[in-house]
FIFIMI-431218 format. One line per 4 residues: their letters; for each residue x, y, z of C-alpha. Coordinates in nm, 2 decimals, padded with zeros to 4 digits. Layout:
N
A = X:Y:Z | ...
***
This chain:
346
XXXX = -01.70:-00.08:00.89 | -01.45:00.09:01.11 | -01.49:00.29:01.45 | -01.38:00.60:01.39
XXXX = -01.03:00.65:01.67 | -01.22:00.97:01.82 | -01.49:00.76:01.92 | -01.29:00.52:02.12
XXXX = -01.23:00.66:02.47 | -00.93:00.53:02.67 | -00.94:00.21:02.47 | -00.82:-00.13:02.65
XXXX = -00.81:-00.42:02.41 | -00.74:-00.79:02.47 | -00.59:-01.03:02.25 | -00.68:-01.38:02.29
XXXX = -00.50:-01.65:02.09 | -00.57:-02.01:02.31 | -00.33:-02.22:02.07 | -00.06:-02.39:01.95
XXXX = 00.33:-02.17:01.93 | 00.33:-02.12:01.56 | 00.00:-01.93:01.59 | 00.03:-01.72:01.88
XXXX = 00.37:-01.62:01.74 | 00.20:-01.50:01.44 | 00.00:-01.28:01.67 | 00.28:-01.08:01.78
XXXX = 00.25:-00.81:01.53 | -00.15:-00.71:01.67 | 00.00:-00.52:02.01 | 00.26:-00.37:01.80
XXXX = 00.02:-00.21:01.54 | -00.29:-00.18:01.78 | -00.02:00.08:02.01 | 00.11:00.29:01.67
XXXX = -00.24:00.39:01.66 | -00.31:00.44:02.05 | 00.00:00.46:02.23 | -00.13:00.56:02.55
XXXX = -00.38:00.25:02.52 | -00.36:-00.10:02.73 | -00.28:-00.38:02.54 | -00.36:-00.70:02.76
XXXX = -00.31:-01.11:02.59 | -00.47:-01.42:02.65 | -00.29:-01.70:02.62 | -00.21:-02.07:02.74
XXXX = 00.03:-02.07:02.98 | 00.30:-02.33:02.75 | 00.30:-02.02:02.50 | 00.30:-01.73:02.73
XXXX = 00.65:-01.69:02.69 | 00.62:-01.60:02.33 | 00.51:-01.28:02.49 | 00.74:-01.19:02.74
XXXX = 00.94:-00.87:02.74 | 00.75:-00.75:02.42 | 00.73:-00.36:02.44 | 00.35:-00.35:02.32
XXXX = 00.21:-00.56:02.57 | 00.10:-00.43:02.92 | -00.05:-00.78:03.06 | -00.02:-01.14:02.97
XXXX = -00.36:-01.33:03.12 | -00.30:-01.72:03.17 | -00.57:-01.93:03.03 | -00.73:-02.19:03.20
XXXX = -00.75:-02.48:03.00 | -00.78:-02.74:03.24 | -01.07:-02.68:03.50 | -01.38:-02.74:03.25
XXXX = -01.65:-02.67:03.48 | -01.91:-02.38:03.47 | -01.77:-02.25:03.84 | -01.39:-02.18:03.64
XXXX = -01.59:-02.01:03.35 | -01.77:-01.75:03.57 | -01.43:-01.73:03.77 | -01.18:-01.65:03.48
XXXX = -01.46:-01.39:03.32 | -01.47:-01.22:03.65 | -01.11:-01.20:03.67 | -01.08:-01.05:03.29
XXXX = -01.41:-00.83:03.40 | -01.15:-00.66:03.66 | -00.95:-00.52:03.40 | -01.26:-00.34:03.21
XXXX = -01.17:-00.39:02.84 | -01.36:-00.23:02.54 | -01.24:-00.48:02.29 | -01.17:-00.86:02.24
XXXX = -01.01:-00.98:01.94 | -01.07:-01.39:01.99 | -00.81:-01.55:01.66 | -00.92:-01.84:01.74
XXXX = -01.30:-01.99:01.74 | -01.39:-02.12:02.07 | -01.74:-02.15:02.24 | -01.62:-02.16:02.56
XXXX = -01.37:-01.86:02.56 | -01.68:-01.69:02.36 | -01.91:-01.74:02.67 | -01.61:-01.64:02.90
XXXX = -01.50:-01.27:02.69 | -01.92:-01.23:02.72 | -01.99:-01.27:03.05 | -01.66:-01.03:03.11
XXXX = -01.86:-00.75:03.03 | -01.64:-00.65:02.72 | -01.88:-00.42:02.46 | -01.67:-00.52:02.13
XXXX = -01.58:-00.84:02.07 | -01.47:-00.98:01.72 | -01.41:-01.38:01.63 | -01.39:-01.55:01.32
XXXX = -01.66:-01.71:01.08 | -02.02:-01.73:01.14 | -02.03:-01.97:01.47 | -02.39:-02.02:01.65
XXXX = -02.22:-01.90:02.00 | -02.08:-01.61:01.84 | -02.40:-01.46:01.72 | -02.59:-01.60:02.04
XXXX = -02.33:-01.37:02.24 | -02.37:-01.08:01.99 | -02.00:-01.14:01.83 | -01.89:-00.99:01.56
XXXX = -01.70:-01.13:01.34 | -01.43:-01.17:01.07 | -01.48:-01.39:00.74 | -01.20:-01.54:00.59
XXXX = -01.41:-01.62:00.25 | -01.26:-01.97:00.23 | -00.93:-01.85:00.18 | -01.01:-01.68:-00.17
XXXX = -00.77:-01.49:-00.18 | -00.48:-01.67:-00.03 | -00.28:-01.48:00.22 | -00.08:-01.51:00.50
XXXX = -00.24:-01.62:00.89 | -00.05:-01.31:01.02 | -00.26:-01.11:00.77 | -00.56:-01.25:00.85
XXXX = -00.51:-01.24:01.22 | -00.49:-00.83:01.15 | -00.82:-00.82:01.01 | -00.94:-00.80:01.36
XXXX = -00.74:-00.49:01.41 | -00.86:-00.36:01.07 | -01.23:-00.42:01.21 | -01.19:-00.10:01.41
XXXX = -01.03:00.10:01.15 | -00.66:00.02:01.24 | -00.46:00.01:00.91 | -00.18:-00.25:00.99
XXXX = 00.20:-00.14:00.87 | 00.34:-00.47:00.90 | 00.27:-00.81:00.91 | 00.63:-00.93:01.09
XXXX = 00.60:-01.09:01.38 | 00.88:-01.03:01.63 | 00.99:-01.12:02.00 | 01.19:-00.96:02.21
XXXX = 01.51:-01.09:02.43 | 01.65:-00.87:02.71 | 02.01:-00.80:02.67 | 02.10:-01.04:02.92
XXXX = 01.91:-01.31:02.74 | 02.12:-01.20:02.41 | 02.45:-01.27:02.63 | 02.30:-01.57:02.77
XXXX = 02.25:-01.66:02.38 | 02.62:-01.55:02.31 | 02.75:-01.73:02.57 | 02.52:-02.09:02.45
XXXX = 02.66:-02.02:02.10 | 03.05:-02.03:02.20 | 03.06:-02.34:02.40 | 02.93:-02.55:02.10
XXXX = 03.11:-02.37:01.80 | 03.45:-02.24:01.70 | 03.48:-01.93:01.56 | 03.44:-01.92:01.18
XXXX = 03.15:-02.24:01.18 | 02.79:-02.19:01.14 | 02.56:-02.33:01.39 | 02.29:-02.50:01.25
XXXX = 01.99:-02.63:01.38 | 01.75:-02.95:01.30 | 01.43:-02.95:01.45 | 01.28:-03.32:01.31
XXXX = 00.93:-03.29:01.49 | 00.64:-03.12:01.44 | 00.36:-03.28:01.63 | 00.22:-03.45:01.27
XXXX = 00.11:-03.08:01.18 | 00.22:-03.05:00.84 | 00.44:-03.25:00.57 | 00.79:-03.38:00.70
XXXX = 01.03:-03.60:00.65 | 01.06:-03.93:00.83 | 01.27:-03.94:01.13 | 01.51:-04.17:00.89
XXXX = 01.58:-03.94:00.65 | 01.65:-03.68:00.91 | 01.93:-03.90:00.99 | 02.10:-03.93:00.68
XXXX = 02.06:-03.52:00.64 | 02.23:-03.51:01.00 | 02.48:-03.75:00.89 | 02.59:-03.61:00.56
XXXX = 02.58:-03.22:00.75 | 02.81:-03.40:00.98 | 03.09:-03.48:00.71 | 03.14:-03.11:00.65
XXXX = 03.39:-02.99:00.92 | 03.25:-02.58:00.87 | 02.95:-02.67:01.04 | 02.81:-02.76:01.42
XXXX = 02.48:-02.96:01.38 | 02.28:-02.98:01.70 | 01.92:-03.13:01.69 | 01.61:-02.85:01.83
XXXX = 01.39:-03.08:01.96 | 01.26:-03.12:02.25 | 01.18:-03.52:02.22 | 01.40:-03.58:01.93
XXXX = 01.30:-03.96:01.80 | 01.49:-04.26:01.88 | 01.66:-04.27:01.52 | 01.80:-03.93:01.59
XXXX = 01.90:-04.03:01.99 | 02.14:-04.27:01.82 | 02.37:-04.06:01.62 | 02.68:-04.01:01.74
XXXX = 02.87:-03.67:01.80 | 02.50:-03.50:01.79 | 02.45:-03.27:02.10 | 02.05:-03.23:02.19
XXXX = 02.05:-02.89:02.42 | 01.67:-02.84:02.38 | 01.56:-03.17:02.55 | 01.53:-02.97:02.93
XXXX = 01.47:-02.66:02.81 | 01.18:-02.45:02.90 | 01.00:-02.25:02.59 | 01.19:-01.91:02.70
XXXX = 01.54:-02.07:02.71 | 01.44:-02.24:02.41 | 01.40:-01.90:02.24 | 01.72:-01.76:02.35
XXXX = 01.86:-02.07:02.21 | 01.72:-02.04:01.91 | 01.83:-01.68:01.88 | 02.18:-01.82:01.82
XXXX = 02.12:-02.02:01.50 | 02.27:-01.91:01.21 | 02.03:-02.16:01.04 | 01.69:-02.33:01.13
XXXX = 01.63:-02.67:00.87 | 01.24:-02.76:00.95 | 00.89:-02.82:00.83 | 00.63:-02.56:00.92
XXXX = 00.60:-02.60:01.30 | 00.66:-02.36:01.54 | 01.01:-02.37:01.62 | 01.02:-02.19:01.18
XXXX = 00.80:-01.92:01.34 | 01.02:-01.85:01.60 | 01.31:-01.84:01.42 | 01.15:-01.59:01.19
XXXX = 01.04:-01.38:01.45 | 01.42:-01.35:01.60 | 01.54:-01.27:01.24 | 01.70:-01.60:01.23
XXXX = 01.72:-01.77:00.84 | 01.54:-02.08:00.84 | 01.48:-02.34:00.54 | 01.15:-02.48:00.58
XXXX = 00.97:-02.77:00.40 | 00.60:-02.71:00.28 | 00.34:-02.85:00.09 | 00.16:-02.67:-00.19
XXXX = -00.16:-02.72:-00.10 | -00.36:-02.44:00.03 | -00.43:-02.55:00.42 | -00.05:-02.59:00.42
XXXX = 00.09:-02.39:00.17 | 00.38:-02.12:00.25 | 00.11:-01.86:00.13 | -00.04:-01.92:00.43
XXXX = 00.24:-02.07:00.69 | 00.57:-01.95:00.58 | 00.82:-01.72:00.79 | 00.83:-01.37:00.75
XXXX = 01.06:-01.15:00.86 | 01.34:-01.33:00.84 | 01.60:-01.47:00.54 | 01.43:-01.79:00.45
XXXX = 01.43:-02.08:00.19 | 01.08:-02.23:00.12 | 01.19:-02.55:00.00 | 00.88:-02.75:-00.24
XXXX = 00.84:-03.15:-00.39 | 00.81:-03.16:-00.74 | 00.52:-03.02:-00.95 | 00.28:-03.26:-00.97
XXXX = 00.43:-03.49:-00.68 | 00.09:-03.42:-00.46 | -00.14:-03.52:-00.71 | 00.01:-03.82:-00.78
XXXX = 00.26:-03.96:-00.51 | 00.15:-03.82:-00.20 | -00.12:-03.95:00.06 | -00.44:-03.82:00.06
XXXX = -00.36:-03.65:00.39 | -00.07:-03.41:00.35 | 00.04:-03.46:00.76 | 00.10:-03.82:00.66
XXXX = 00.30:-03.70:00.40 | 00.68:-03.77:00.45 | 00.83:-03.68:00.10 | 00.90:-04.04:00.01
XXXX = 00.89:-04.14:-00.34 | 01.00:-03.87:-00.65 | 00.93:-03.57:-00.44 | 01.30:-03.42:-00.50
XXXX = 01.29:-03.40:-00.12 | 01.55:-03.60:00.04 | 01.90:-03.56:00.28 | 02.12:-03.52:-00.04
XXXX = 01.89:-03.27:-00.20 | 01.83:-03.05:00.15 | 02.19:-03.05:00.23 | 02.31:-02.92:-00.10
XXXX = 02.02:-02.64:-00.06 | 02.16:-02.59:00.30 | 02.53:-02.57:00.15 | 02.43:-02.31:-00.14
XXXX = 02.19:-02.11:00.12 | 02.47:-02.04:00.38 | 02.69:-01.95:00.07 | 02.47:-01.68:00.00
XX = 02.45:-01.52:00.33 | 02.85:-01.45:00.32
***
């Protein structure tokens, strides 16, 4: 049940989202909606400090908190929920389960908290909470991340998540974009890796989708990754501009794609926040399916094996999965889906 907005006084809400880039990027549209209700409001997030740049220069946000992730003990808890105590928020929206962040938003004095599921510490600490009813029905992580918001009777306008460059950070993008390409070719990205995540291709077959991209002279193929594997190192003519690249400059970076080729991992997410077309590989089955995972906001390509080729061909555990056998995923068939997907966006 919702809090009516006349009830809520001066309201100061914090957004915590501790993990990986993928998700906290998918968090971006919660200071965005939160602020169309209460504009004059403070928006404050929590977040690791490898992802805070995610945030950076967004318009909704009036504070990006670090995390501490490293110092375990019980002297750093009490510490960091002083610190949060000092900036006197009503609300806490924790997106992702965490006893220890749990004990921390408690002990920072903050009166309405809301985390996910039905965890021991969260009832201990008074918590409410969010249920995700075992993903029946399906829908997207964005989506369900604005059920927190919808716990205080925010009604959400959009699920798009966005980040924001300065306009010095587009030139500095404009700029990266002209010393690799001519004008006229499309600059297209391959980001290989995905910390075993979800489904991908092998680091072989990578190369043979490099090497055939390669052959067709209206394209510059540069590799995303930021430890690209040693089968990719080895290509020749293949420039690797992400390697020393913090996550900001990364971002600008990726703001001047005219194509991301991935799996779902968190470079796709950025991409679709900057508005940048991405074709992404997935995997049907619910904990990775695009339902769930795939980029909004953006022109995209969700590309899918076979019907049938999970049942039968793939590992039990889809992030061992690497589209080998009759899965109609291959270099050949992505570069052909590449080639007709640019074709489309004359």
């Amino acid at each position: 049940m919702g809090i009516e907005k006349s009830k809520i006084k001066q309201p100061r809400f914090l957004i915590a989202r501790i993990d990986r880039i993928g998700d906290v990027v998918l968090s971006t549209p919660l200071p965005r909606e939160i602020k169309k209700v209460y504009p004059d409001c403070f928006v404050a997030v929590l977040v690791r400090e490898y992802t805070k740049d995610i945030y950076l220069n967004n318009p909704y946000v009036d504070e990006i908190i670090v995390y501490d992730d490293k110092d375990k003990s019980f002297e750093s808890l009490i510490k960091q929920a002083q610190f949060i105590r000092s900036f006197k928020f009503t609300h806490a929206f924790m997106l992702l389960p965490d006893e220890r962040l749990n004990y921390i938003l408690f002990f920072a004095g903050i009166p309405f908290r809301v985390g996910v599921g039905h965890k021991i510490f969260q009832m201990l600490t008074f918590t409410k909470f969010v249920d995700r009813k075992k993903y029946n029905p399906l829908r997207h992580e964005a989506d369900y991340a604005l059920d927190m918001i919808r716990k205080i009777g925010i009604k959400p306008a959009s699920l798009e998540p966005e980040i924001y460059l300065t306009e010095t950070e587009r030139q500095k993008a404009e700029t990266f974009k002209k010393t690799l390409v001519s004008s006229g070719k499309k600059l297209i990205g391959i980001n290989s890796t995905s910390g075993n995540s979800a489904p991908n291709l092998s680091a072989d077959e990578y190369k043979k989708l490099i090497e055939k991209l390669l052959e067709d002279s209206s394209l510059k193929v540069i590799v995303t990754d930021k430890q690209p594997p040693n089968e990719i190192l080895n290509i020749k003519g293949i420039e690797f501009p992400f390697i020393e690249n913090t996550l900001r400059e990364a971002i600008i970076n990726f703001s001047a794609l005219d194509l991301l080729v991935s799996n779902s991992t968190g470079p796709m997410h950025i991409c679709a926040a900057l508005k940048v077309p991405t074709l992404s590989l997935f995997c049907p089955l619910t904990a990775c399916s695009p339902k769930l995972w795939g980029p909004l906001g953006n022109k995209s390509k969700i590309v899918l094996p076979k019907e049938n080729y999970c049942q039968t061909q793939c590992p039990s555990d889809p992030k061992l999965c690497r589209y080998e056998g009759d899965s109609g995923i291959n270099a050949d068939s992505i570069s052909e889906m590449i080639k007709s997907f640019l074709e489309t966006d004359q």
